[in-house]
C-alpha positions as CSV (number, residue, x, y, z in Angstrom):
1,X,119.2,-41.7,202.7
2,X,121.6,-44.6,202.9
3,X,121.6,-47.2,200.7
4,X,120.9,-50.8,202.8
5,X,122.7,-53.8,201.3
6,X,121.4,-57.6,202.3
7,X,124.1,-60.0,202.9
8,X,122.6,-63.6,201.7
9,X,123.3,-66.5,203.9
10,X,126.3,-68.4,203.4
11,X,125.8,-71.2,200.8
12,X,126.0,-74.1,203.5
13,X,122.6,-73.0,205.0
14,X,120.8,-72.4,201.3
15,X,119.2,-75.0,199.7
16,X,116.4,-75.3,197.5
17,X,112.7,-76.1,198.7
18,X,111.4,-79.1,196.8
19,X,107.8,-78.8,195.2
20,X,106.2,-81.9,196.8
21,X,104.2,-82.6,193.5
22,X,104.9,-86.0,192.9
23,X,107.4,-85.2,189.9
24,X,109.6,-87.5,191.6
25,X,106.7,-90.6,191.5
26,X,105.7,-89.7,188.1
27,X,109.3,-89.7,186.8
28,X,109.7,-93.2,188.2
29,X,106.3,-94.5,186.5
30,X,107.9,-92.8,183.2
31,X,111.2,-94.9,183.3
32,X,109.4,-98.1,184.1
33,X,107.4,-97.3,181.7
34,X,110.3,-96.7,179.0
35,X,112.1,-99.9,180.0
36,X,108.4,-101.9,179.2
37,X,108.1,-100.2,175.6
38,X,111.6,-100.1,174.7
39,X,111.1,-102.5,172.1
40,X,108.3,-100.3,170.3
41,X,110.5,-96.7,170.6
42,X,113.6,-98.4,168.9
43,X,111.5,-100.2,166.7
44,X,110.3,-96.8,166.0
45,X,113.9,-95.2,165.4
46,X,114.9,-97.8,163.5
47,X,112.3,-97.1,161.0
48,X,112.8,-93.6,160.9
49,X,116.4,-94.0,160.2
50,X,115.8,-96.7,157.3
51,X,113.8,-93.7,156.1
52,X,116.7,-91.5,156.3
53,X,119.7,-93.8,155.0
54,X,117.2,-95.3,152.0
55,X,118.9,-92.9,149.6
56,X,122.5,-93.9,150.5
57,X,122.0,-97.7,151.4
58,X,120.1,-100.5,149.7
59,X,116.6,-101.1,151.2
60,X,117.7,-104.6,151.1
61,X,120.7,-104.4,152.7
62,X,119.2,-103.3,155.9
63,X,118.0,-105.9,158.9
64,X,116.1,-104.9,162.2
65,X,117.5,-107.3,164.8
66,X,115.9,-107.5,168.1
67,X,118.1,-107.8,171.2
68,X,117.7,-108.4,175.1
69,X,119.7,-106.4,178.0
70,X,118.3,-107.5,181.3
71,X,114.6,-107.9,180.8
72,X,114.9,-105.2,178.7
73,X,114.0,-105.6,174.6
74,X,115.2,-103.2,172.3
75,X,115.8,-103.3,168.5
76,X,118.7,-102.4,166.4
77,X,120.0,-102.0,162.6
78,X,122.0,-104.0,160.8
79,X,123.9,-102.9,157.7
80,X,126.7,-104.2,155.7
81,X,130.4,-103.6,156.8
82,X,132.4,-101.0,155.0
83,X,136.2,-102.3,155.7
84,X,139.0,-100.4,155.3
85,X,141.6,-101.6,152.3
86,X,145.4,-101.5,153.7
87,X,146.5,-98.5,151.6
88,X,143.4,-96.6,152.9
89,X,144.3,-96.9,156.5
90,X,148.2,-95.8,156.1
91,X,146.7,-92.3,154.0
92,X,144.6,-92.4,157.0
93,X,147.5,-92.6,159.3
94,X,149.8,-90.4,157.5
95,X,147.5,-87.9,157.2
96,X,146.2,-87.9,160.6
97,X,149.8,-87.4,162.1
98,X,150.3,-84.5,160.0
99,X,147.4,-82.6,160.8
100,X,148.3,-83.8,164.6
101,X,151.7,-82.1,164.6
102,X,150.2,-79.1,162.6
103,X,147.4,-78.1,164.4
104,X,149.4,-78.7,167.8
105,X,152.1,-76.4,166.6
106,X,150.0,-73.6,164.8
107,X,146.3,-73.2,166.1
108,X,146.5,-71.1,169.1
109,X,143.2,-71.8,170.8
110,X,143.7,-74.3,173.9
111,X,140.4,-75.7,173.9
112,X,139.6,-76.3,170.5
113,X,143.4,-77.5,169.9
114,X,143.0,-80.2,172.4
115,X,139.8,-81.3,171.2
116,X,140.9,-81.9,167.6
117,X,144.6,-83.4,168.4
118,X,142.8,-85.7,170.9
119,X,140.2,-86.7,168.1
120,X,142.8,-87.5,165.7
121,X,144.7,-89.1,168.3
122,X,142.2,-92.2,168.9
123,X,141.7,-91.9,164.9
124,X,145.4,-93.0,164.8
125,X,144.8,-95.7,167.7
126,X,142.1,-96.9,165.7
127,X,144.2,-97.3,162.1
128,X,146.9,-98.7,164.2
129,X,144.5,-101.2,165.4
130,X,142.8,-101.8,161.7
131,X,146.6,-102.1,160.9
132,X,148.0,-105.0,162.9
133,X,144.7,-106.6,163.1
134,X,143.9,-109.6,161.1
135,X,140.1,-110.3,162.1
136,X,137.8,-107.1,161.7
137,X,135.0,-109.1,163.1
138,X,135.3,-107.3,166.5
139,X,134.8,-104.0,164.5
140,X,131.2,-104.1,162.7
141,X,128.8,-101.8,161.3
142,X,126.1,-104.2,163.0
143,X,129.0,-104.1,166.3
144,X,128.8,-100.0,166.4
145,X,124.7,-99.9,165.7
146,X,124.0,-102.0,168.7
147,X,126.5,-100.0,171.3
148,X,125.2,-96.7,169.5
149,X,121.5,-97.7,170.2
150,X,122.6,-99.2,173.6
151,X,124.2,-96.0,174.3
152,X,120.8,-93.7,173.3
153,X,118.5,-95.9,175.6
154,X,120.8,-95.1,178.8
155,X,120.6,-91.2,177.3
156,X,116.5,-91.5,177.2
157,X,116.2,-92.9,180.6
158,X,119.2,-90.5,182.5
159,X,117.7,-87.5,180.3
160,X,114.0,-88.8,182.4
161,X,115.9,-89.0,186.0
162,X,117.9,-85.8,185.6
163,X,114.6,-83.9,184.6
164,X,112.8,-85.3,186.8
165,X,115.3,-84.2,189.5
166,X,115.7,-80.6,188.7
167,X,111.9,-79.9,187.8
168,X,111.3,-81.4,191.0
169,X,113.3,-79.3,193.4
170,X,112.2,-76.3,191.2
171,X,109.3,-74.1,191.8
172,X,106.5,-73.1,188.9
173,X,102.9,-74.8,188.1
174,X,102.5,-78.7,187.7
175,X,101.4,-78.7,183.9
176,X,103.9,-76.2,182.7
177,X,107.1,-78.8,184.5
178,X,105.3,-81.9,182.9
179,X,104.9,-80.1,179.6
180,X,109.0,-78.8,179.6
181,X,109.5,-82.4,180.6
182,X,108.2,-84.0,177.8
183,X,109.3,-81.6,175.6
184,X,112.6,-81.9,176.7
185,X,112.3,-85.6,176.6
186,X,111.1,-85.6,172.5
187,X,113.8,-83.5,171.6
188,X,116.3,-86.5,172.9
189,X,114.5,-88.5,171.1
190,X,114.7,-87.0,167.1
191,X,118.1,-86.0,168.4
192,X,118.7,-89.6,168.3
193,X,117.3,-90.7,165.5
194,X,119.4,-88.3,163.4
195,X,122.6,-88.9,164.8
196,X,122.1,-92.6,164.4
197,X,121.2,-92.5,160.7
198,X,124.2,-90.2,160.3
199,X,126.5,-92.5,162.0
200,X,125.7,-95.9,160.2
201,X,125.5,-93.4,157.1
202,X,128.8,-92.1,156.8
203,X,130.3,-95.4,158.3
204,X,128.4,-97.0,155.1
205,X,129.6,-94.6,152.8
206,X,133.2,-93.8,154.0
207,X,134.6,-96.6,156.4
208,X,134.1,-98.5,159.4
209,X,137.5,-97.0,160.4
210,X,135.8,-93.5,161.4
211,X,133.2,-95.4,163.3
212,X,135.5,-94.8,167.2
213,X,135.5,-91.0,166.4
214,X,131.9,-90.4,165.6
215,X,130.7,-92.8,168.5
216,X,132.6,-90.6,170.4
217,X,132.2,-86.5,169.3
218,X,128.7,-87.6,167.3
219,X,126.9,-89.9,169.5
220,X,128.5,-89.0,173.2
221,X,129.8,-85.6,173.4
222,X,126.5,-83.8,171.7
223,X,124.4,-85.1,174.2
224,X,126.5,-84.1,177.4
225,X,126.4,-80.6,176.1
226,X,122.9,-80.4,175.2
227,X,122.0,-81.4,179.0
228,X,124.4,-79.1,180.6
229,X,123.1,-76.5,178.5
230,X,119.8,-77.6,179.6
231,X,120.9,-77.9,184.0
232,X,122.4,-74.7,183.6
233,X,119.8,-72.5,182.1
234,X,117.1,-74.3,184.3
235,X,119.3,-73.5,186.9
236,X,120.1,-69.7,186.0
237,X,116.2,-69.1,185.4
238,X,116.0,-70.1,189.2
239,X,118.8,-68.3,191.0
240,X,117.7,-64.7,190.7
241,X,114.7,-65.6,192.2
242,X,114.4,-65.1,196.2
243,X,111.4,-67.1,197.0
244,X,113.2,-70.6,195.8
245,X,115.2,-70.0,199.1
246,X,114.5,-71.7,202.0
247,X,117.2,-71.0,205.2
């Protein structure tokens, strides 16, 4: 008996069928809804974290400052400034033009190679800048705790419009793409909370002079990963499936 093969349509003519569930409405209503409480949800994370850096940093050290964005309140930590002295930041750049030269001449790997050369490159920028600079007011501990809290409140609400995006065009049952929502969504959250104690911590502790880098590979680059890791398994559970099809 011969073996009949189905030829799937060409890509241009596939496309997902959309649930009409309301995911889309709902997801709206949550990011409204985010915006209103912002101030209670940092307040929140800022309390956790004061948890988390009491053993490193005076309790009385620490401030909670509220800020404004549009008509959007949020709060924020303030801590004292760790500055760099000037023989610190030329061991800093010294050594950080060594490794540079060394790892670009001896680690083989491509991808890894141009992720830690271009990390120690804008840690270089950043001691030049500490170098030549004669006012460190534009560099702050309080300065990196607002952008970094800034930063997690446009990750909360584009982690709510992406979900809500791909749960919506995705088949399954109502309560089980609400409860992966909200799961997804709390995971952001202590994810955040972590890597902003750890930031202000090791910027209290060490320097203000690593505070570029870890805004960068901490705070940034973790949670573009974590939702491409999240797109494309959502994604892979779906393809194999040849009900989600519509031509």
């Amino acid at each position: 008996m011969r073996e009949r093969y189905f030829s799937s349509y060409p890509r241009a003519y596939r496309y997902l069928k959309g649930n009409r569930s309301g995911v889309l409405y709902a997801g709206a209503v949550l990011v409204l809804c985010l915006c209103i409480f912002m101030k209670e949800i940092t307040g929140v994370v800022c309390n956790i974290a004061i948890l988390l850096l009491k053993p490193i940093i005076n309790r009385k050290d620490i401030h909670v400052i509220q800020d404004k964005i549009f008509f959007i309140k949020y709060k924020y930590i303030s801590i004292p400034t760790n500055l760099p002295s000037f023989p610190y930041i030329c061991i800093n750049i010294v050594l950080s033009i060594l490794l540079f030269f060394i790892i670009k001449k001896y680690l083989r790997n491509v991808t890894i190679r141009i992720s830690i050369c271009s990390c120690l490159a804008l840690h270089i920028i950043i001691c030049v800048f500490f170098f030549f600079s004669v006012d460190y007011s534009v560099m702050t501990s309080e300065y990196l705790s607002k952008i970094l809290m800034l930063q997690e409140m446009g990750i909360w609400i584009f982690t709510l419009i992406m979900c809500g995006l791909i749960l919506y065009v995705m088949p399954g049952v109502i309560s089980k793409r609400i409860l992966y929502f909200a799961g997804i969504f709390s995971i952001t959250i202590c994810f955040s909370v972590f890597k902003y104690a750890m930031i202000l911590g090791i910027t209290e502790k060490c320097s203000i002079l690593y505070g570029g880098i870890l805004f960068l590979y901490i705070g940034t680059l973790p949670n573009i990963l974590w939702l491409s890791a999240f797109i494309g398994s959502y994604a892979d559970s779906v393809i194999g499936r040849e009900d989600v099809y519509k031509c």
